[in-house]
C-alpha positions as CSV (number, residue, x, y, z in Angstrom):
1,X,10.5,2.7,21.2
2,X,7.7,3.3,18.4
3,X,4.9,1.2,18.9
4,X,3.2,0.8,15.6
5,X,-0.1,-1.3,14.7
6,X,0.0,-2.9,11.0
7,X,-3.8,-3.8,9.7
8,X,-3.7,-6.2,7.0
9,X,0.5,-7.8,7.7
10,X,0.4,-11.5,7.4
11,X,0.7,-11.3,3.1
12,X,2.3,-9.3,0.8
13,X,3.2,-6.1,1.2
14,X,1.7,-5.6,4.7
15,X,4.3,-8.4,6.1
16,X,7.1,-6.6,4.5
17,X,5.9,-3.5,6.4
18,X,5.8,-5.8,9.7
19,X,9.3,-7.0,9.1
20,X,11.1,-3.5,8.3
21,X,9.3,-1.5,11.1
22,X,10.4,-4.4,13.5
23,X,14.1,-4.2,11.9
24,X,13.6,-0.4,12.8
25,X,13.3,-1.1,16.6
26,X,9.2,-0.8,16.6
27,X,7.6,-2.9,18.5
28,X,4.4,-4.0,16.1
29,X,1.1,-5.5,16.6
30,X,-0.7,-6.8,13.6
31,X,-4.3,-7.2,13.0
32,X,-5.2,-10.0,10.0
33,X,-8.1,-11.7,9.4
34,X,-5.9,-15.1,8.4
35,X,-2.3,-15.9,10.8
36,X,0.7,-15.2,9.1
37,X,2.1,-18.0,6.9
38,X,5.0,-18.9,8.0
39,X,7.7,-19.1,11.4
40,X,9.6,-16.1,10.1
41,X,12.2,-15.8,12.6
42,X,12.1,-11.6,11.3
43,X,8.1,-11.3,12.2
44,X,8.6,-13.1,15.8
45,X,8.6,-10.7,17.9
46,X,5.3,-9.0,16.3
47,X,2.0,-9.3,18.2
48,X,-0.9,-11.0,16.1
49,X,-4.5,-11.0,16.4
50,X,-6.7,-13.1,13.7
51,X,-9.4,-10.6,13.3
52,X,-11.9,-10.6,10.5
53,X,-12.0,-6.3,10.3
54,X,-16.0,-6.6,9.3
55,X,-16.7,-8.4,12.9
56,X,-16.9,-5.3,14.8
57,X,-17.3,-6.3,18.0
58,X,-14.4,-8.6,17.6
59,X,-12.2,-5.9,16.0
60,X,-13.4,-3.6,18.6
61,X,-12.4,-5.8,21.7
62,X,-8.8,-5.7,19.8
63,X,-8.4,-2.5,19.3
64,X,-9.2,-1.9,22.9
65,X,-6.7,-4.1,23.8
66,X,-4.2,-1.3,22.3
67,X,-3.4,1.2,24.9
68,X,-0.5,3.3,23.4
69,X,0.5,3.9,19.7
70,X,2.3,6.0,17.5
71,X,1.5,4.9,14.0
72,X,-1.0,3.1,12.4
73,X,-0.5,1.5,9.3
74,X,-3.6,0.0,6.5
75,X,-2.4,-2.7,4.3
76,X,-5.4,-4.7,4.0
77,X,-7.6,-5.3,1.1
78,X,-10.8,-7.6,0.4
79,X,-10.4,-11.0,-0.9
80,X,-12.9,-12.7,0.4
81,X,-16.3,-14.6,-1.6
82,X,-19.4,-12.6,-1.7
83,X,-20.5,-9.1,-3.7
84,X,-17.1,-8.1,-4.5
85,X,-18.1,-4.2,-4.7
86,X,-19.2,-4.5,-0.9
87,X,-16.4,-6.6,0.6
88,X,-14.1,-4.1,-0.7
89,X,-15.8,-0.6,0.4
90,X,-16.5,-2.8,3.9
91,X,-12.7,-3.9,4.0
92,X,-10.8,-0.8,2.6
93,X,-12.8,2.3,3.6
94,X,-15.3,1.4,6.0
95,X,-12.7,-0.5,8.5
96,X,-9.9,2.1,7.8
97,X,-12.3,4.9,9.0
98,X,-13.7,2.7,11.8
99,X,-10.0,2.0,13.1
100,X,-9.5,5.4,13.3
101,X,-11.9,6.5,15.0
102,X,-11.2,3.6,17.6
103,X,-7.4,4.9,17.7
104,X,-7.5,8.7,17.8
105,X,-7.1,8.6,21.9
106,X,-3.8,6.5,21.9
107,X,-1.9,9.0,20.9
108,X,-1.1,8.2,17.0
109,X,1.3,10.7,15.1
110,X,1.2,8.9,12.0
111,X,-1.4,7.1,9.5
112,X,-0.5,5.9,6.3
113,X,-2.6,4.1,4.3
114,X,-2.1,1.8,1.6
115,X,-3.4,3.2,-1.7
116,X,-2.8,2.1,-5.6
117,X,-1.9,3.8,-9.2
118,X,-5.4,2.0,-9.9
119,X,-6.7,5.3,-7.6
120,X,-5.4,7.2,-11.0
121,X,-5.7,5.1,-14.0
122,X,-7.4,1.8,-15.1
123,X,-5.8,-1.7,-14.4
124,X,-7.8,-4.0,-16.0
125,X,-6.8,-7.2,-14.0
126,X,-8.6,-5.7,-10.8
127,X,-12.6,-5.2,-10.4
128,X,-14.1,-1.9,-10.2
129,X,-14.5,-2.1,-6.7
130,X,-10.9,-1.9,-6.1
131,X,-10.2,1.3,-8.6
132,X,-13.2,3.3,-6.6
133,X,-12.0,2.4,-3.2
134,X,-8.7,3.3,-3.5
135,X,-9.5,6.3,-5.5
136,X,-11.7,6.9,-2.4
137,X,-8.8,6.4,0.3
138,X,-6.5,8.8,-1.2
139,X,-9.6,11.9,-0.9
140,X,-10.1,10.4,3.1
141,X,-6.3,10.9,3.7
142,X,-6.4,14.4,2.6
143,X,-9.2,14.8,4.8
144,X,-7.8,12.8,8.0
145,X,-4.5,15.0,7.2
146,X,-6.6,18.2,7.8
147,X,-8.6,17.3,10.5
148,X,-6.2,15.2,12.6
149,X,-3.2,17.9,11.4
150,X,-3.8,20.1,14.6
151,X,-4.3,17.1,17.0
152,X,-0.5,16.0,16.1
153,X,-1.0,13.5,14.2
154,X,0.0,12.9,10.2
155,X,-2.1,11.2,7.7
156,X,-0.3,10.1,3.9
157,X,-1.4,7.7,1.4
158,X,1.5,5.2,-0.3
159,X,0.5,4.1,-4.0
160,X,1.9,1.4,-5.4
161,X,2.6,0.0,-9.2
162,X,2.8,-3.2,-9.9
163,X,4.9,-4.7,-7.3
164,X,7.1,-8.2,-6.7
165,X,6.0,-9.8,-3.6
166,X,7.5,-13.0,-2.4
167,X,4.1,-15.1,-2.8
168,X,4.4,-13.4,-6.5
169,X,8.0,-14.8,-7.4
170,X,7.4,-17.6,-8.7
171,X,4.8,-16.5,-11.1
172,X,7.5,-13.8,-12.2
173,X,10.7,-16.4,-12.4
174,X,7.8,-18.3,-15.0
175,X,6.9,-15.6,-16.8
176,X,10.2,-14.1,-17.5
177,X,8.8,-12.4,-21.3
178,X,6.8,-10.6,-18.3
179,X,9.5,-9.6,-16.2
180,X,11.7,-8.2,-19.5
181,X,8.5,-5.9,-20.4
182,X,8.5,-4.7,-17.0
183,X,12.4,-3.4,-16.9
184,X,11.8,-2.2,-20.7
185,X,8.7,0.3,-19.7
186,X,9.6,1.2,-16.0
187,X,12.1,4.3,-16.2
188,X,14.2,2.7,-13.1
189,X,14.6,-0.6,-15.4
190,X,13.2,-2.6,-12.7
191,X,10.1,-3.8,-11.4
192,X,9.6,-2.5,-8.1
193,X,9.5,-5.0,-4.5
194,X,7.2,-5.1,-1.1
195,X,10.6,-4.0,0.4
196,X,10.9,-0.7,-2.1
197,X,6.7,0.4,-1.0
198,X,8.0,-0.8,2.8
199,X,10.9,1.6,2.9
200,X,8.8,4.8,1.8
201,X,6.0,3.3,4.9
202,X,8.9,3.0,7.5
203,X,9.9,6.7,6.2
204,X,6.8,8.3,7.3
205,X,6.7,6.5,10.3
206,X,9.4,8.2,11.0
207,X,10.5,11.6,12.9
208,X,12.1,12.1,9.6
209,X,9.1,12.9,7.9
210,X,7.5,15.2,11.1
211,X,6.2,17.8,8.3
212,X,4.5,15.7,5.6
213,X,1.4,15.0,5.6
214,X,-1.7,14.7,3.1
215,X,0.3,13.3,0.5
216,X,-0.4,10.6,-1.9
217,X,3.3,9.0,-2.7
218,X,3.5,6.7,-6.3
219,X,5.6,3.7,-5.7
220,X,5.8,2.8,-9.5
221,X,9.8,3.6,-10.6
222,X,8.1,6.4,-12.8
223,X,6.1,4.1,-15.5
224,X,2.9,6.2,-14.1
225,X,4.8,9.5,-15.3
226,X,4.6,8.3,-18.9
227,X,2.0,9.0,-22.1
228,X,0.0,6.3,-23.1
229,X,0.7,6.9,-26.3
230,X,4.3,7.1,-26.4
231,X,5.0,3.9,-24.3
232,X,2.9,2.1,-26.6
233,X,4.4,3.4,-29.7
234,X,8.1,2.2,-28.0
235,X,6.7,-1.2,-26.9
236,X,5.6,-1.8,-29.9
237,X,8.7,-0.6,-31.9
238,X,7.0,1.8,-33.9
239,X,9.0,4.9,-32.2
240,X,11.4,4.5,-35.4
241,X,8.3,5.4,-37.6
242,X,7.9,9.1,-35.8
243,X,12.2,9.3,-35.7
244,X,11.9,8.3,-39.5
245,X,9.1,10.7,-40.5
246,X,10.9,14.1,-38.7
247,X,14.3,13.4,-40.4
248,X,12.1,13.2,-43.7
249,X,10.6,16.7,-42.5
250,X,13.8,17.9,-41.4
């Protein structure tokens, strides 16, 4: 049995992670700063611990709780009051690298850390903070991959697009003018689900994935693949103008 530790798995993606590593016969610890939401009969078997990850003594005591593991897994992200640009290089790098650390006797043969297309290109709904940080994680896996390559253990970086989580449903099911301009610019036709970035997390925690490592995998259905340019043109219906023009030419 593969025991895994999920930081950040009470919300969002991070409990979907939980639930499909625990489907895949791992037994899981999780380490959240809030208690997960619900009695979901799926995450019961998972071990909790309410930890704020900038208490370090706190985190530490946790962590040393731990004997054994074989994969650790960072979903967490800052979203607390207070200097936004802090919180999130406390919460997404400094704990990541701090956890680490803390971990790299137990035995861990996989990391994977939760990155963001926002590492790549600019989403205005999120502060800068957030685009740096993540931008920052995917460089630190390449890094960890290197340096923790000949100790046995695999570091990769997941990247997500925008993605539907079940605290997000609702939002979508209201907002369905939303949800159509998703499936008309995203090459799969679809938006993408906590359970679709879950899978690919579950894959390389996985023997099957024994020879990758230091890679940054896009979760996005391909709309990160196309030019700027050209999705606006098609969103905005003015492809025909171009199509129009080289018949004229031609």
């Amino acid at each position: 049995m593969k025991r895994s530790l999920v930081i950040g798995g009470t919300r969002g993606i991070g409990r979907v992670v939980v639930r499909t590593l625990l489907k895949e016969g791992h037994a899981v610890a999780v380490i959240d700063r809030q208690p997960p939401l619900d009695k979901d009969r799926r995450l019961r078997n998972a071990r909790y611990w309410a930890v704020d990850l900038l208490d370090r003594d706190r985190l530490g005591e946790v962590l040393r709780q731990i004997r054994k593991l074989d994969n650790l897994v960072f979903c967490q992200r800052f979203r607390g009051d207070g200097d936004a640009w802090l919180g999130e290089f406390q919460t997404s790098l400094s704990a990541t690298k701090y956890v680490v650390e803390q971990c790299r006797s137990k035995g861990v043969g996989s990391i994977v850390v939760m990155g963001s297309i926002a590492a790549h290109w600019v989403a205005n709904e999120q502060p800068v903070g957030y685009h740096a940080f993540k931008a920052a994680l995917v460089q630190m896996v390449r890094y960890l991959a290197v340096t923790l390559g000949p100790k046995g253990c695999r570091v990769n970086c997941v990247s997500p697009g925008t993605v539907l989580k079940e605290e997000s449903a609702e939002f979508y099911r209201r907002n369905r003018a939303l949800t159509s301009l998703y499936k008309q610019i995203i090459p799969l036709g679809r938006m993408g689900t906590a359970r679709d970035v879950a899978d690919v997390v579950a894959f390389l925690c996985s023997d099957r994935a024994a020879f990758v490592t230091g890679q940054e995998i896009i979760v996005d259905g391909g709309l990160s693949l196309q030019g700027q340019e050209a999705l606006a043109r098609r969103v905005a219906g003015l492809d025909r103008i171009r199509t129009t023009q080289r018949a004229r030419k031609g």
